[in-house]
C-alpha positions as CSV (number, residue, x, y, z in Angstrom):
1,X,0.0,0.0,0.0
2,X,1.8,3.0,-1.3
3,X,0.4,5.9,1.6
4,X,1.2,10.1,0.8
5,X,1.5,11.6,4.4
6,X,0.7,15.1,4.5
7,X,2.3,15.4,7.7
8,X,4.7,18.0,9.8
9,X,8.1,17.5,8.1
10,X,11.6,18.8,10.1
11,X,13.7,21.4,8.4
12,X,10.3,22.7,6.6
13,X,7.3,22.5,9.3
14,X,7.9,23.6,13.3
15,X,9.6,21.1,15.2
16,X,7.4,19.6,17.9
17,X,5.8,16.5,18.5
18,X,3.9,16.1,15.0
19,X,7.5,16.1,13.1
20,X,8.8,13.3,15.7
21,X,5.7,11.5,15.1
22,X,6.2,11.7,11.2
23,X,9.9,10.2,11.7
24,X,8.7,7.7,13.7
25,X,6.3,6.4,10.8
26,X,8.2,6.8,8.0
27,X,11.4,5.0,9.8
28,X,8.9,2.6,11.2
29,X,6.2,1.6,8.6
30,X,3.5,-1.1,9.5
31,X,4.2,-3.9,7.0
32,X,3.1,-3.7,3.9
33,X,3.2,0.0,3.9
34,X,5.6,2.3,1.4
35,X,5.3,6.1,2.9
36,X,5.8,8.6,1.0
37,X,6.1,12.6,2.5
38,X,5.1,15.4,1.0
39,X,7.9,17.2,0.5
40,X,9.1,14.1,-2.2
41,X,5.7,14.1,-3.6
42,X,6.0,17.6,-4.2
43,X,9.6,16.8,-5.9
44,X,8.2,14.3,-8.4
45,X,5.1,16.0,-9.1
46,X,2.9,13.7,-7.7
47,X,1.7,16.6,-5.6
48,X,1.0,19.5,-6.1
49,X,-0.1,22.7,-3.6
50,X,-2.9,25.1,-4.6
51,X,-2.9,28.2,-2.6
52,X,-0.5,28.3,0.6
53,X,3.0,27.2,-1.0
54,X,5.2,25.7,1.8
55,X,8.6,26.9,2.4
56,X,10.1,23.8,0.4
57,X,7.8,24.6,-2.2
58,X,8.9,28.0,-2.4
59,X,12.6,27.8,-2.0
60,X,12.6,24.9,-4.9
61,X,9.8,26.4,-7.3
62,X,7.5,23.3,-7.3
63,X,4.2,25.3,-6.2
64,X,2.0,26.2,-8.6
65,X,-0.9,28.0,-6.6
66,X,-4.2,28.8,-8.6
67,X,-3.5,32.7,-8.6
68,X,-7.6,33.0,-7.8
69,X,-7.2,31.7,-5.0
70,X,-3.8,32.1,-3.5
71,X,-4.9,36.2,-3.9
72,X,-8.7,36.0,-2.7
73,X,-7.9,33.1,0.3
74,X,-4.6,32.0,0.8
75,X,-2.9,35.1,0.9
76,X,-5.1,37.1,3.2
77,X,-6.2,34.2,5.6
78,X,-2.0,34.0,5.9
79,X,-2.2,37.4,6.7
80,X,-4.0,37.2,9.6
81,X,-2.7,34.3,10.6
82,X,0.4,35.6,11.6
83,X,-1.1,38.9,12.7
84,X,-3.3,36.5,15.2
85,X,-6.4,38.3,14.2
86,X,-7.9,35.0,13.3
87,X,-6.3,31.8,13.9
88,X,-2.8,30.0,14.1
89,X,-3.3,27.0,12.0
90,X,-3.3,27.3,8.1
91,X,-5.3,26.3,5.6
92,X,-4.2,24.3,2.9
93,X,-5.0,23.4,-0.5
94,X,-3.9,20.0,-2.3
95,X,-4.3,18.4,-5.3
96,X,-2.7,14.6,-5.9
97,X,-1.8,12.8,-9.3
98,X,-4.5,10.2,-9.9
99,X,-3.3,6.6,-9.1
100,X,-0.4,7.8,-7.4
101,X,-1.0,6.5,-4.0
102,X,-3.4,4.1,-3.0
103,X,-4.7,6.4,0.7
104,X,-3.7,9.6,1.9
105,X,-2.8,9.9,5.5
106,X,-3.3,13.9,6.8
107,X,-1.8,14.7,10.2
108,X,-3.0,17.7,11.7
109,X,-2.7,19.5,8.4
110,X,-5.9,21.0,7.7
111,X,-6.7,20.2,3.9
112,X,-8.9,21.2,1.1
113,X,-8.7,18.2,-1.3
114,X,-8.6,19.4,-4.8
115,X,-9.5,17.2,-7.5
116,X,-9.8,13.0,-7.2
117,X,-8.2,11.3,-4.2
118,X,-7.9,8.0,-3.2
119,X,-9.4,7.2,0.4
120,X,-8.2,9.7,3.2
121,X,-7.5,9.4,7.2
122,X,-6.8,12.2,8.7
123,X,-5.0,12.2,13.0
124,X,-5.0,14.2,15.1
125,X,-3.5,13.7,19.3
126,X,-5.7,17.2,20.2
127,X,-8.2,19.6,19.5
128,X,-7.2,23.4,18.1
129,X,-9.0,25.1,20.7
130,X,-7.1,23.3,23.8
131,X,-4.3,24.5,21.7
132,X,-5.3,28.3,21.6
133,X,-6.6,28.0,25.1
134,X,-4.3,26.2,26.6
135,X,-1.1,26.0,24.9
136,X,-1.1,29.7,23.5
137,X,-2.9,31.1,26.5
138,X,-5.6,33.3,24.6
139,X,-8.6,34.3,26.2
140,X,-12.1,32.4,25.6
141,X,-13.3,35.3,23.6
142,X,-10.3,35.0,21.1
143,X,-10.6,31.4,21.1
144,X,-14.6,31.2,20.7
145,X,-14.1,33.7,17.5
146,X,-11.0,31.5,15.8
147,X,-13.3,28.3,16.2
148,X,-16.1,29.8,14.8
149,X,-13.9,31.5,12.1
150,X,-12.3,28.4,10.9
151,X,-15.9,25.9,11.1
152,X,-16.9,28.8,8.5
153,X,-14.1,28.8,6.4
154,X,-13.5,24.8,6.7
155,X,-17.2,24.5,5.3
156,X,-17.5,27.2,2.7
157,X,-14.0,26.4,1.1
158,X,-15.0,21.9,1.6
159,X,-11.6,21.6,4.0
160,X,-11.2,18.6,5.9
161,X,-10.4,20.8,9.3
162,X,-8.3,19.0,11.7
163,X,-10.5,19.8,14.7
164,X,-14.1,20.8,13.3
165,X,-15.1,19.7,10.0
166,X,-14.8,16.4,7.9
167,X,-15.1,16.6,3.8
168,X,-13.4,14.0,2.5
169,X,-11.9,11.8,5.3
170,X,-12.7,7.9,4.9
171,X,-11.7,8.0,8.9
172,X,-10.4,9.9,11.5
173,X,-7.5,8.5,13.7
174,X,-7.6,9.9,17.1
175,X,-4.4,9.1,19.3
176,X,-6.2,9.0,22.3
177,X,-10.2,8.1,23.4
178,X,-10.3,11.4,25.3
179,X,-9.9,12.9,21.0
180,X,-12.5,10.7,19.9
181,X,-14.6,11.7,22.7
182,X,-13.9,15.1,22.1
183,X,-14.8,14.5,18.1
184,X,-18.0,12.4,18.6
185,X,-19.5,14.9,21.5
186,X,-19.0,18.2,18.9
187,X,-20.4,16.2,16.0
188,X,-17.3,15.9,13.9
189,X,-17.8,12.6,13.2
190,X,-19.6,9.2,14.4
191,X,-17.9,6.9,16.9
192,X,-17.5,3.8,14.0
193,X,-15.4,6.5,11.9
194,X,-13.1,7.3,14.5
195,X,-10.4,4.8,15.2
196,X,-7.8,5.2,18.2
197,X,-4.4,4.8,17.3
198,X,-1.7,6.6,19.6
199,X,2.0,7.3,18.7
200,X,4.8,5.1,19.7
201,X,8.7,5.1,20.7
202,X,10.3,2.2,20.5
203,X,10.9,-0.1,23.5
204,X,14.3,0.3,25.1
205,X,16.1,-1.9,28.3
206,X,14.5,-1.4,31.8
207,X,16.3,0.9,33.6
208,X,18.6,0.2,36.4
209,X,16.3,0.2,39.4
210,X,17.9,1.7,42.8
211,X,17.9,1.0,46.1
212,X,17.3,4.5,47.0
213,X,15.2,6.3,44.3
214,X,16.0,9.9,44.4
215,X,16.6,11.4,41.3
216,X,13.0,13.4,39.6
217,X,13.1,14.8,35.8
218,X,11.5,17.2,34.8
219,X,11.1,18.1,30.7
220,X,11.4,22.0,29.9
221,X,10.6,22.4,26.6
222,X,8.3,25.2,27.2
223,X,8.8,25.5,30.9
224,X,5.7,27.5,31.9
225,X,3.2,25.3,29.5
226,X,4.2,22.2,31.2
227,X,4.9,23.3,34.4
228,X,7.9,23.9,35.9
229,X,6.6,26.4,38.7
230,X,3.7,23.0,39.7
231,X,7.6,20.8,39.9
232,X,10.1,23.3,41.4
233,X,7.3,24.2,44.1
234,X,7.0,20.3,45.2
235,X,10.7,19.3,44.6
236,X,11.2,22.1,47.3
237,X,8.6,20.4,49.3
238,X,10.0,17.1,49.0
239,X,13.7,17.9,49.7
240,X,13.0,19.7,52.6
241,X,12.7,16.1,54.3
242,X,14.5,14.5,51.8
243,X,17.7,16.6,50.7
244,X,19.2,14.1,48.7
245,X,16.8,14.3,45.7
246,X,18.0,15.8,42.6
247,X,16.1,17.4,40.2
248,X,16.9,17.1,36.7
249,X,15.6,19.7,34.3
250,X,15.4,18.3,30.3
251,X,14.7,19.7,27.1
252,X,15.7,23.5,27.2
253,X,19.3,24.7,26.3
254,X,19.8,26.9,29.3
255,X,17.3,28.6,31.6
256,X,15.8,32.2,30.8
257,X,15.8,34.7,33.1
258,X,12.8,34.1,34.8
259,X,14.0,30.2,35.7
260,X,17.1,31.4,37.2
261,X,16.1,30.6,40.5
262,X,15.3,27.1,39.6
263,X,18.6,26.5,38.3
264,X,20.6,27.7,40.8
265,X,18.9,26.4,43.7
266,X,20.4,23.2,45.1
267,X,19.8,19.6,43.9
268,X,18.7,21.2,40.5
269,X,20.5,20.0,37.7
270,X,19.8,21.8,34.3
271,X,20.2,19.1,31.8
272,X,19.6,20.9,28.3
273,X,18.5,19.5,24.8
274,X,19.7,16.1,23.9
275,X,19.4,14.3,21.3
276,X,16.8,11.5,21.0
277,X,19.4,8.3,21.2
278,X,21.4,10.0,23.8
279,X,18.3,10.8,25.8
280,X,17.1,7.5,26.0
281,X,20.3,5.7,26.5
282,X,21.5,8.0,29.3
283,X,19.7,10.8,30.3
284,X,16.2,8.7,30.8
285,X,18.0,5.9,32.7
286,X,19.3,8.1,35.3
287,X,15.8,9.5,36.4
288,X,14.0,7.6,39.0
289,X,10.7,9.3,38.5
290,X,9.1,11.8,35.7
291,X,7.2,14.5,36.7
292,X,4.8,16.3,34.3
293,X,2.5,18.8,35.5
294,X,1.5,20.3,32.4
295,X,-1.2,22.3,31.4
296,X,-1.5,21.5,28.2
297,X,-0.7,18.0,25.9
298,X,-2.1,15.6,23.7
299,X,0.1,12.5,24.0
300,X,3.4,13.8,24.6
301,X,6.3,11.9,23.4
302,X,8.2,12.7,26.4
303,X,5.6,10.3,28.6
304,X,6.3,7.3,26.5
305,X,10.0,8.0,26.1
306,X,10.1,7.9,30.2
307,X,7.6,4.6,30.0
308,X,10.0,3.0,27.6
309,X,12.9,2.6,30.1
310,X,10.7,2.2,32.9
311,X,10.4,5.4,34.5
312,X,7.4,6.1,36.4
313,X,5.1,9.3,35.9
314,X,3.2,11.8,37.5
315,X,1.2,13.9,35.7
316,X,-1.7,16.3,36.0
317,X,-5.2,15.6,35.4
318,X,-5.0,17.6,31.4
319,X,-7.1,16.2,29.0
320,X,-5.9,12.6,28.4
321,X,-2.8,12.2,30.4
322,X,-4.7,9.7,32.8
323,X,-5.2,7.8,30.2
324,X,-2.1,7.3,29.1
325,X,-0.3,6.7,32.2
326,X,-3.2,4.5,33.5
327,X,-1.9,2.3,36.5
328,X,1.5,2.7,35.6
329,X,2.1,6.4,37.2
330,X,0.4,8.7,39.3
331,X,-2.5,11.6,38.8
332,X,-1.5,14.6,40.6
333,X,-4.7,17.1,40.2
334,X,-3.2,19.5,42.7
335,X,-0.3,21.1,44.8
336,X,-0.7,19.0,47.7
337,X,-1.4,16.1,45.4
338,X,1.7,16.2,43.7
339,X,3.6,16.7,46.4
340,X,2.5,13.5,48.1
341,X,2.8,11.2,44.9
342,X,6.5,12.5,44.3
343,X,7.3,11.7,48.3
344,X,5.4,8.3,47.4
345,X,6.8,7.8,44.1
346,X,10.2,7.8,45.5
347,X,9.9,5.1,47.5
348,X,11.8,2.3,46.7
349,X,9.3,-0.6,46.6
350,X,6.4,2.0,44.8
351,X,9.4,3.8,42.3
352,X,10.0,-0.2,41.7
353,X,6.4,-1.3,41.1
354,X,5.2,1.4,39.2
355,X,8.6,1.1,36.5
356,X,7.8,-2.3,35.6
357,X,4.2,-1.0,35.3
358,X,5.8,1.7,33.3
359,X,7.6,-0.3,31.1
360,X,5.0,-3.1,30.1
361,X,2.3,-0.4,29.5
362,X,4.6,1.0,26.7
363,X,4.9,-2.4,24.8
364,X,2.0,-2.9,25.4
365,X,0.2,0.4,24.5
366,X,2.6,2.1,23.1
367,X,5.8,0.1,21.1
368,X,5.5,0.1,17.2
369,X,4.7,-3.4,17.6
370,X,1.4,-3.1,19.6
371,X,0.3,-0.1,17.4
372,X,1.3,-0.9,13.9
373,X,-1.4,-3.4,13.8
374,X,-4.0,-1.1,15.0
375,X,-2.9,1.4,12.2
376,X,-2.9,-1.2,9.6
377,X,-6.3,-2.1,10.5
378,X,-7.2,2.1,10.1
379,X,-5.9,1.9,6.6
380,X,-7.8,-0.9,5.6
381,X,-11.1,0.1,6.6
382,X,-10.5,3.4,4.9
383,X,-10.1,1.6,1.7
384,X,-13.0,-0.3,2.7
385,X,-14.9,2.4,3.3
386,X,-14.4,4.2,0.3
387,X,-14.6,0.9,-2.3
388,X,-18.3,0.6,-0.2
């Protein structure tokens, strides 16, 4: 099955979580699946962009927009994009060589389909508006008026919106059931369309466990969305009856001013960026408990990277972090609350439960070899779907 994905790629798209989870895919295929991105189907001409050219597109002089509406659409809705008079995600416009690929998976892209397509699945791991609302921190006024913004657009121009609106998708692949939830309640889509199907690291060696569990990590890639005030503030807590704990701070090349005080206080280690093999071969294994307080996530990548060496997590109550922890890690909810699982978390015969826990929820949930399957089986009824 020969599969475009239109999906966040590095060097062209923002790095985050959606271009990890494209390099895990194409390095990782289920069987019987040839990817191919869109940055080589743009190369060959198997794809071509109508109307917001990407910045591959532009440097190499493959996009050949329809002037109509790259002036009356793209251009303007671009415009105020940036300007964040409207929204933050764009709108995009496609249209695919017939017989070129046999289904089309979109990831978070949102997509008017231009011309004839072969059956369509389009993912998602969260909703825009808990990204406006919670990850950019705009009010509910500025949120309310960018939903209802882009529902109009996505249904007057026939986009298959990532969030709100459904066109041309065969199925919609939610990574988690708290997104398909969220789907089904808004009327997106019906509950046999929607297929959960989460992202996956591959499984690495239980960590060494210790006698005396004492060192928490802490990922800082945007310190204030995922709470690094919520950690410091219990770490302090915790070491002032245990001062051997360390806290190790991952993900963010040095600290800004205003997380000077968390780096030099004592026991804080600031770790910095790493990359992903040196990460999980010896930064992860060194950590005897994950802490994650954020405020806003779909299914981070970080979680699962912790789960695959066996280190436990505690996490807040957002969205559909229970879920993904389960019984394997701990739900903090508040202060007090996450004060009391780290204390618990840290000792020995709990940090040692809960990392085998840890571990065998990511094969089992998690590992390319539990979830290739379940996309495969996506795929299929997609085709199924559309042939019907």
């Amino acid at each position: 099955m020969k599969v475009l994905l239109l999906s966040p790629l590095a060097g062209i798209d923002p790095a985050n979580g959606d271009v990890t989870y494209t390099q895990e895919l194409l390095e990782r295929p289920p069987t019987g699946v040839e990817y191919v991105d869109y940055a080589d189907a743009l190369a060959r001409g198997d794809l071509l962009e109508r109307g917001r050219p990407s910045e591959l597109a532009r440097r190499q002089g493959l996009a050949k927009a329809g002037p109509v509406v790259r002036a009356i659409v793209a251009k303007p809705l671009d415009t105020a994009r940036r300007r964040e008079l409207l929204f933050r995600e764009p709108l995009r416009f496609f249209e695919v060589r017939p017989g070129a690929f046999d289904l089309v998976h979109t990831h978070v892209f949102s997509v008017g389909y231009r011309g004839d397509w072969p059956p369509i699945v389009t993912s998602n791991s969260v909703s825009v508006d808990a990204l406006y609302g919670d990850g950019l921190g705009w009010d509910a006024r500025k949120v309310a008026r960018s939903v209802a913004v882009e529902r109009g657009l996505a249904r007057a121009l026939r986009v298959d919106h990532s969030s709100y609106h459904r066109v041309r998708a065969a199925r919609l692949l939610a990574f988690t059931q708290h997104l398909k939830d969220w789907w089904v309640a808004r009327g997106v889509a019906d509950t046999a369309d929607i297929d959960v199907v989460p992202c996956t690291v591959a499984r690495q060696l239980l960590r060494t466990l210790k006698s005396t569990p004492r060192v928490v990590g802490f990922f800082a890639g945007s310190p204030e969305i995922k709470g690094l005030d919520r950690a410091f503030r219990a770490f302090e807590a915790l070491r002032a009856g245990r001062p051997d704990v360390e806290l190790h701070v991952i993900g963010a090349a040095g600290p800004t001013p205003d997380w000077a005080h968390v780096a030099a206080a004592p026991g804080v280690t600031w770790v910095g960026r790493r990359d992903r093999a040196e990460l999980l071969s010896e930064v992860l294994p060194q950590l005897d408990v994950l802490v994650h307080p954020t405020r806003f996530d779909g299914l981070p990548l970080s979680v699962l990277e912790a789960m695959s060496v066996g280190v436990p997590v505690i996490t807040s109550d957002y969205g559909a972090l229970p879920e993904v922890v389960g019984d394997s890690g701990l739900v903090a909810a508040t202060a007090t609350e996450l004060t009391e699982a780290l204390v618990r978390s840290l000792y020995p015969g709990t940090n040692h439960d809960l990392s085998t826990r840890a571990h065998e929820r990511q094969r089992t949930a998690y590992s390319p070899e539990a979830v290739s399957p379940l996309l495969w089986a996506c795929y299929l009824r997609a085709v199924t779907a559309l042939a019907g």
